[in-house]
C-alpha positions as CSV (number, residue, x, y, z in Angstrom):
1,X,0.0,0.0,0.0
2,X,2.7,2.0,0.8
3,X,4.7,1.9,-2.2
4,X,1.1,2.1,-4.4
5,X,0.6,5.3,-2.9
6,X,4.5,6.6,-3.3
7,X,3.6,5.7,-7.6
8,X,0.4,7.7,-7.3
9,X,1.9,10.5,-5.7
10,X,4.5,10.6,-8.3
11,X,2.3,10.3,-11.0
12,X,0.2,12.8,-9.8
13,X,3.1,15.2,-9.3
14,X,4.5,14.4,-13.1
15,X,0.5,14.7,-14.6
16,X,0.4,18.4,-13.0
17,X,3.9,19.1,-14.0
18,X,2.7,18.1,-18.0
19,X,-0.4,19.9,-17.1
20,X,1.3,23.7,-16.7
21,X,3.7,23.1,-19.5
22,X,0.6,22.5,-21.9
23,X,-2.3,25.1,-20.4
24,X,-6.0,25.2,-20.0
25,X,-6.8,24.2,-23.1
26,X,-5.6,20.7,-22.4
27,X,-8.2,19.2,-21.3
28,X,-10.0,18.5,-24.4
29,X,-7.3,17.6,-26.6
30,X,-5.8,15.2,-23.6
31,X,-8.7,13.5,-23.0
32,X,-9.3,12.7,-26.4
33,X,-5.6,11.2,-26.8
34,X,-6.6,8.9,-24.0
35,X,-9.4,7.3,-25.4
36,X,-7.7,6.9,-28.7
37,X,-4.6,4.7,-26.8
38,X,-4.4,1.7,-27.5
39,X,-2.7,-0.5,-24.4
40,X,-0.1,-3.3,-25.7
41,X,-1.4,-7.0,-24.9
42,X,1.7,-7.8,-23.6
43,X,1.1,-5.3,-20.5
44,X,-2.3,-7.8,-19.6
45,X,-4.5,-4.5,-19.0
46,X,-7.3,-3.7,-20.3
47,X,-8.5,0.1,-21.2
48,X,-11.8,0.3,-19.8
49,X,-11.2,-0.6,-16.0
50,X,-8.6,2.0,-16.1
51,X,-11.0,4.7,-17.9
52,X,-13.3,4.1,-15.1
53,X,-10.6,4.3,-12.6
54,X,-9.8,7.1,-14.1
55,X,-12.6,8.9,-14.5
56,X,-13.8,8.7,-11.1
57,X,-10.2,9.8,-9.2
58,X,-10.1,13.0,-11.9
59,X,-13.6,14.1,-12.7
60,X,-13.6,17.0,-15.5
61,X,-14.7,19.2,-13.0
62,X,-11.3,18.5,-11.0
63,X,-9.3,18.9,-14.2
64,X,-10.4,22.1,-14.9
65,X,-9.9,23.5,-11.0
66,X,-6.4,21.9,-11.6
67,X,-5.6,23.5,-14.4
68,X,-7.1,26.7,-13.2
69,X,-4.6,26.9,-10.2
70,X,-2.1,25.9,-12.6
71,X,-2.2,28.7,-14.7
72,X,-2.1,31.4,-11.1
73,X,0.7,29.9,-10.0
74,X,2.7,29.2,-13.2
75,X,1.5,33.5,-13.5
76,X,2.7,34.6,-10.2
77,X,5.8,32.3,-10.6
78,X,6.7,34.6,-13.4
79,X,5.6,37.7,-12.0
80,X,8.3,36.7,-9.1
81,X,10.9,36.1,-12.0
82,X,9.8,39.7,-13.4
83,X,10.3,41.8,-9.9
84,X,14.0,40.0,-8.9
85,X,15.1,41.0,-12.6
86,X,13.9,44.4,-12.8
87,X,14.9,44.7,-8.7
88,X,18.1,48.2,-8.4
89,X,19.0,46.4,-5.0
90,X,23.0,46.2,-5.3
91,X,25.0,44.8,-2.5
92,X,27.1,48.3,-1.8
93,X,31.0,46.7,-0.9
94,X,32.6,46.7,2.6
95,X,35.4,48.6,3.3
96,X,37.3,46.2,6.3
97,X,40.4,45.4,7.7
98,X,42.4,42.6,5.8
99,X,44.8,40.9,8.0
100,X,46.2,38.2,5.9
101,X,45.7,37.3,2.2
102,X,47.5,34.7,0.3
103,X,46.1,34.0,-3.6
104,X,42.9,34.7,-3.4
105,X,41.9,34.0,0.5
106,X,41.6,36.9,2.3
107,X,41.1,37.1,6.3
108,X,38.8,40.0,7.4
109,X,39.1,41.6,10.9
110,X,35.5,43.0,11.5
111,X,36.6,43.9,15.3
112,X,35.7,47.0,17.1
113,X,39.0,48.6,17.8
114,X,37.9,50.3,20.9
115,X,38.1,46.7,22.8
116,X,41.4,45.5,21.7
117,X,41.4,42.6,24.0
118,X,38.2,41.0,22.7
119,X,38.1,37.4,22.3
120,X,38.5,36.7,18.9
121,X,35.9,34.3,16.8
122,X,37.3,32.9,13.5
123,X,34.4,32.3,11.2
124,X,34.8,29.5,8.3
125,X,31.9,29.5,5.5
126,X,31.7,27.0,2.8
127,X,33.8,26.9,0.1
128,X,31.2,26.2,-2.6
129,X,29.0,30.1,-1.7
130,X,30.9,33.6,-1.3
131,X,31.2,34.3,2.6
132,X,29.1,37.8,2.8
133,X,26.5,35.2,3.6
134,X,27.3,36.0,7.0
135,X,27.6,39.9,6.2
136,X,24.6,40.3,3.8
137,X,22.8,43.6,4.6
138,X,23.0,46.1,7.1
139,X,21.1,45.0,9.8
140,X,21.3,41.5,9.0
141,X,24.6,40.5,9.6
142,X,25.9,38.3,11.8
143,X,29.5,39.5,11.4
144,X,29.0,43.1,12.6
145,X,26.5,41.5,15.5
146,X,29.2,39.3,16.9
147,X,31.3,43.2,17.0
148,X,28.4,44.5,18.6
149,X,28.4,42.1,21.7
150,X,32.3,43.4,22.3
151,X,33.9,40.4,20.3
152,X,36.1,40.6,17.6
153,X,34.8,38.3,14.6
154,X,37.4,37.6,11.6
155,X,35.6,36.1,8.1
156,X,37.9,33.9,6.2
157,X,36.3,35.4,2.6
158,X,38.0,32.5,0.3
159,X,37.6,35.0,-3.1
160,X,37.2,33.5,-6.6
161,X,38.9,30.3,-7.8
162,X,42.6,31.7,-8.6
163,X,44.8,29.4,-11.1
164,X,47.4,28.6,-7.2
165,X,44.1,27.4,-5.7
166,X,42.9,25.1,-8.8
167,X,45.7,22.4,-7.7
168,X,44.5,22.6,-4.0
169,X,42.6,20.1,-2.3
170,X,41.1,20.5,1.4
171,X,44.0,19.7,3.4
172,X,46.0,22.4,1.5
173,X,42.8,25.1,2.4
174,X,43.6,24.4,6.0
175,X,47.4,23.8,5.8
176,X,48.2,27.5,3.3
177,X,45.1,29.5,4.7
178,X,43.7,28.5,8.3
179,X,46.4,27.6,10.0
180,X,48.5,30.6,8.7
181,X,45.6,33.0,9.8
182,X,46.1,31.2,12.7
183,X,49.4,31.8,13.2
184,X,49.4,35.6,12.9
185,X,46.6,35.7,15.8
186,X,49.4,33.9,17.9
187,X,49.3,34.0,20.8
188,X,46.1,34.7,21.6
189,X,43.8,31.7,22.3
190,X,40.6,31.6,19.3
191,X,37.2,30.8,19.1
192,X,35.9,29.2,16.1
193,X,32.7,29.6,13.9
194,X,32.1,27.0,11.1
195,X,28.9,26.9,8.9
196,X,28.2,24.0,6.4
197,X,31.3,22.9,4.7
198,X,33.4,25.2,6.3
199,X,32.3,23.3,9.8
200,X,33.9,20.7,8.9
201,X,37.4,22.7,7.8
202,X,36.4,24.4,11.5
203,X,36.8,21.1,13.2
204,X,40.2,19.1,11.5
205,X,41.3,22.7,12.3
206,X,40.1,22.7,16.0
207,X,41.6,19.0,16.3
208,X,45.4,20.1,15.0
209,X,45.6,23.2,16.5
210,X,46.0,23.3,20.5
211,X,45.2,27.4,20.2
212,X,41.7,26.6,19.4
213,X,39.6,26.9,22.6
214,X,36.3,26.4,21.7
215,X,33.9,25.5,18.4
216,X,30.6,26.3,16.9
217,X,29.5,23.6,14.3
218,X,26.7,25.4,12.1
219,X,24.5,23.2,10.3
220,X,28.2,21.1,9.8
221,X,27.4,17.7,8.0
222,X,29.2,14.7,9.2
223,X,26.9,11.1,8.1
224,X,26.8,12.0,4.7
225,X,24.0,9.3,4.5
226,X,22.1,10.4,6.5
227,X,18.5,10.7,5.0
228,X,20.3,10.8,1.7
229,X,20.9,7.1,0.8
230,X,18.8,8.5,-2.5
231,X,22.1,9.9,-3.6
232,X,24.2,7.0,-3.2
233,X,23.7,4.8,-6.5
234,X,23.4,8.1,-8.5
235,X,27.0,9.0,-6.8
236,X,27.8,5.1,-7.8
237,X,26.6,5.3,-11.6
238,X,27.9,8.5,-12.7
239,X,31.3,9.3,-10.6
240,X,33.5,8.4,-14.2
241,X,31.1,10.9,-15.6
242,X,31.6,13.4,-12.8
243,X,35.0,12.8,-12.9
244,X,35.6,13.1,-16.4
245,X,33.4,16.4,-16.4
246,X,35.9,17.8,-13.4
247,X,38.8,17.1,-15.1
248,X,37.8,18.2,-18.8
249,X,37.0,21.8,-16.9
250,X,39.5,21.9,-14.6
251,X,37.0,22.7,-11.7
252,X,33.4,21.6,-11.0
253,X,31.5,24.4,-12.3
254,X,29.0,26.9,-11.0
255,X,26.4,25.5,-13.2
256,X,27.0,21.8,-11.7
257,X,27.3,23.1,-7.7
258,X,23.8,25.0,-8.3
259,X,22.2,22.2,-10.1
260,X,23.5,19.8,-7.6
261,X,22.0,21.7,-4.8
262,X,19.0,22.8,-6.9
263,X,18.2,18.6,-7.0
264,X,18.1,17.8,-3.4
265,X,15.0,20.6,-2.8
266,X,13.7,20.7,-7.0
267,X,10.4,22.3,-6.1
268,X,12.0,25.2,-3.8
269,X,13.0,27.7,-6.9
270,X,9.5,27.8,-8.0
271,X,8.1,27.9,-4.8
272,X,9.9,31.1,-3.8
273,X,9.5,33.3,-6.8
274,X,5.7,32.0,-7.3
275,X,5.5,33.5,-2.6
276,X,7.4,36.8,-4.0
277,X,4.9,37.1,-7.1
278,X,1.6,36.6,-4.5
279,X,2.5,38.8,-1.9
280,X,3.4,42.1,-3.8
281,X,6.5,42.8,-1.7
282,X,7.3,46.5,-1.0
283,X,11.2,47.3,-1.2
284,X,12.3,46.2,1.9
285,X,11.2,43.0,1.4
286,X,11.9,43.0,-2.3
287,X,15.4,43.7,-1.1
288,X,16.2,41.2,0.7
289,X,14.8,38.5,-1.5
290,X,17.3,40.4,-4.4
291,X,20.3,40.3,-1.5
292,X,19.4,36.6,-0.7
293,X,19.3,35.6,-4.5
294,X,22.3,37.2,-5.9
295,X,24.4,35.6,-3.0
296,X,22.7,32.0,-4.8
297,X,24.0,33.1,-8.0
298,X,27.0,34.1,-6.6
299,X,28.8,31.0,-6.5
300,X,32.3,30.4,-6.9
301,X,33.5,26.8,-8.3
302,X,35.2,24.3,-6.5
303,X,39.3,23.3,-7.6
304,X,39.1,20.0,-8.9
305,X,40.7,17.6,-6.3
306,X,38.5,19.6,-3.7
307,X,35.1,18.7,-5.7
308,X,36.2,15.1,-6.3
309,X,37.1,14.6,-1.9
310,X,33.7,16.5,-1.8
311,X,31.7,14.1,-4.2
312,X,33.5,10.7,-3.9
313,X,35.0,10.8,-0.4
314,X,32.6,12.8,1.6
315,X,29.4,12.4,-0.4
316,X,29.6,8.8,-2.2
317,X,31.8,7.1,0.7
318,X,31.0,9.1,3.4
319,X,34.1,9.0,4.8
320,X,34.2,11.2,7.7
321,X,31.4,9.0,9.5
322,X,33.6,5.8,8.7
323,X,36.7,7.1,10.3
324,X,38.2,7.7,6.5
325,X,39.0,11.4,6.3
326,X,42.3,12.8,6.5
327,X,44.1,15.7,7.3
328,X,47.9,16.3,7.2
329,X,48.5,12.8,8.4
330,X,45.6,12.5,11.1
331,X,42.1,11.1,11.2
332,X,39.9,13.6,11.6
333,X,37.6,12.2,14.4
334,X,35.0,14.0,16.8
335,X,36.5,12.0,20.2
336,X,39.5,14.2,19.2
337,X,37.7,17.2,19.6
338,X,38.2,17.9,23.9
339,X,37.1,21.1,23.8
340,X,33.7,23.3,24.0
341,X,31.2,22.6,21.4
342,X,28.5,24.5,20.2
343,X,26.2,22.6,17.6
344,X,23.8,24.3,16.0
345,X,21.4,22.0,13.9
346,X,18.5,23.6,11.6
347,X,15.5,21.4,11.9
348,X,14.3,22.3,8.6
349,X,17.5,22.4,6.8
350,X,17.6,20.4,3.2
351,X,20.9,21.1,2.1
352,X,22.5,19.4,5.4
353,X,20.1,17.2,6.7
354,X,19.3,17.2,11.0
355,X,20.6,13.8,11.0
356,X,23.7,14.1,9.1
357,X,24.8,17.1,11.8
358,X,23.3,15.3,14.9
359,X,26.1,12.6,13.7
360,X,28.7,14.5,14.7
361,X,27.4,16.2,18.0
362,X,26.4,12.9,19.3
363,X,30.4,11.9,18.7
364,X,31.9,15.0,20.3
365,X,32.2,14.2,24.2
366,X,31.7,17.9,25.5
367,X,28.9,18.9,22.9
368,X,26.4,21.2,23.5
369,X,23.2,21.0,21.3
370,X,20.6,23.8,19.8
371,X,18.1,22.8,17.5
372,X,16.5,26.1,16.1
373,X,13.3,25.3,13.3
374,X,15.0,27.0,10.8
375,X,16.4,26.4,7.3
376,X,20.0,26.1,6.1
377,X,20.2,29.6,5.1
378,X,17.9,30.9,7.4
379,X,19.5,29.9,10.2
380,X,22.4,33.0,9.4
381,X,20.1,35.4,8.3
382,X,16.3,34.3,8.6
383,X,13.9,36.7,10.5
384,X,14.5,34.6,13.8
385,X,18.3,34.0,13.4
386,X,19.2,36.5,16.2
387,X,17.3,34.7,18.5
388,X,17.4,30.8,17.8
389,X,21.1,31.4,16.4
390,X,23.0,34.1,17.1
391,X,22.3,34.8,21.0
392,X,22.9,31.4,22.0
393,X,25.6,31.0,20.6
394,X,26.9,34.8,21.4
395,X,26.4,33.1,25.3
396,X,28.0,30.4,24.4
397,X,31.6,32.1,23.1
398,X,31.5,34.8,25.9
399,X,30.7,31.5,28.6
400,X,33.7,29.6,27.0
401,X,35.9,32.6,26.3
């Protein structure tokens, strides 16, 4: 029964899908296709138990409501395209304090230079999106709130894919940029922020460096299978294609990260412009859907022995829940983490499912847990960040510092 009612949902889903690709006026025509079809013999149906079937699950009367709400939503889907490409928002630049650079990494000091001996927070985003994710718009920052609350956060921005960085892989992002940044904040003990990928850069850096005092894990995947076996055999299949694709390109390309991402929540692209095109947003709003958007479209690729431990290693063979994953020589394990630990798990995040996160708190001894019903994204700059994110874990630092 179970599975019977999986097929009908999908077949459902794939019907209405047909159904705003073709417009009202399908009805008709589609109906009069269908009793022109002719089943094979070889199948062992028979037409007219399916045309009653048929008939009495999708009355014409339900067809054309269906297609009706179709055609409103396909309409304000559109209008949402229209008002994000006629949108003037521009993201105006930031004028801070680079402390380090080396190719095209870049280590920006967003400290308040009035408390010199804040505790300093060292905060690693992904690799894959550009890190003013956690500086989008005044006002929404979480940056400049961490300087509000008397601490001194530094952003590792990694920049745009140089030619030195196309021969890198992960270890050499923690061994040329991290620990370096590291280094030129000696001695001063530091407090580390990672969010998604760059969680998991936080903690191999947190295990091989004794100056780390405390982490904060941020939606940080660790059980890459976790309510993702779906992506397994496709990983399995088509990893000589990926591969070949990687090395052809030198990189794995912005088109590939965003329709790799775009796969895991399909429906979500059409579901946001068709909420912008309903709701007639003034410009504040219409703003920050512009700032959100343009950071998704500002992606950066990935260098092409990085995208391959990404897809094969972390992905495909999971191996930092097996114990596989190495860093300059060492494991990288949670039981080597013996310090503080923050984790902060979005309950309604798609990108890094709960489970795959909760993997890796429930492995780290002294690991404090937060659970805020929030999104991937949203959970750094949704309307209720502050609160479920950014306060506790403000607390947190300051009680660990």
């Amino acid at each position: 029964m179970k599975q019977e009612k999986h097929n009908t949902n999908l077949a459902f889903q794939t019907w209405v899908a047909w159904m705003i690709k073709q417009g009202p006026s399908l009805q008709t025509q589609w109906l009069e296709n269908l009793q022109q079809y002719t089943v094979p013999k070889s199948l062992n149906l028979t037409f007219d138990p399916f045309k009653e079937v048929f008939e009495a699950v999708f009355p014409k009367e339900l067809l054309t409501a269906v297609a009706q709400e179709a055609e409103s939503r396909f309409h304000n889907f559109l209008k949402g395209v229209h008002l994000y490409q006629a949108s003037t928002y521009n993201r105006l630049a930031s004028d801070l304090k680079v402390i380090w650079e080396r190719g095209a990494t870049r280590a920006l000091d967003y400290g308040d230079f009035s408390h010199p001996n804040a505790p300093i927070v060292l905060c690693i985003p992904s690799l894959v999106n550009r890190s003013y994710i956690l500086d989008l718009v005044e006002g929404n920052s979480m940056m400049r709130y961490l300087a509000d609350k008397k601490l001194r956060p530094i952003l590792v921005d990694w920049g745009e894919l140089s030619d030195q960085e196309r021969g890198f892989s992960l270890e050499d992002y923690i061994k040329q940029d991290l620990i370096p940044i590291l280094e030129i904040l000696s001695p001063q003990p530091i407090y580390v922020v990672g969010y998604c990928m760059g969680g998991l850069l936080a903690a191999a850096l947190a295990q091989l460096s004794p100056q780390i005092k405390s982490l904060v894990l941020i939606a940080t995947p660790w059980d890459f299978h976790a309510d993702q076996q779906w992506l397994i055999p496709y990983l399995e299949y088509y990893s000589q294609f990926l591969e070949q694709i990687i090395n052809s390109s030198n990189e794995l390309s912005v088109e590939m990260i965003q329709f790799m991402l775009n796969a895991l929540n399909p429906l979500s692209v059409i579901k946001k412009f068709r909420s912008l095109g309903e709701n007639e947003p003034n410009t504040e709003i219409l703003d920050k859907f512009s700032a959100v958007e343009d950071w998704l479209n500002d992606c950066v690729p990935l260098a092409p022995q990085v995208a391959k431990e990404c897809l094969f290693g972390w992905y495909r063979d999971n191996t930092p829940n097996s114990g596989n994953w190495q860093i300059l020589g060492q494991t990288i394990t949670p039981k080597n983490l013996n310090i503080p630990t923050l984790a902060i798990i979005p309950q309604r995040d798609v990108i890094v499912p709960p489970a795959s996160a909760q993997a890796l708190a429930d492995k780290i001894e002294s690991c404090q847990i937060i659970k805020p019903q929030l999104g991937h994204i949203g959970a750094i700059i949704g309307h209720s960040a502050r609160i479920e994110v950014w306060e506790p874990m403000i607390h947190f630092l300051k009680a660990n510092s």
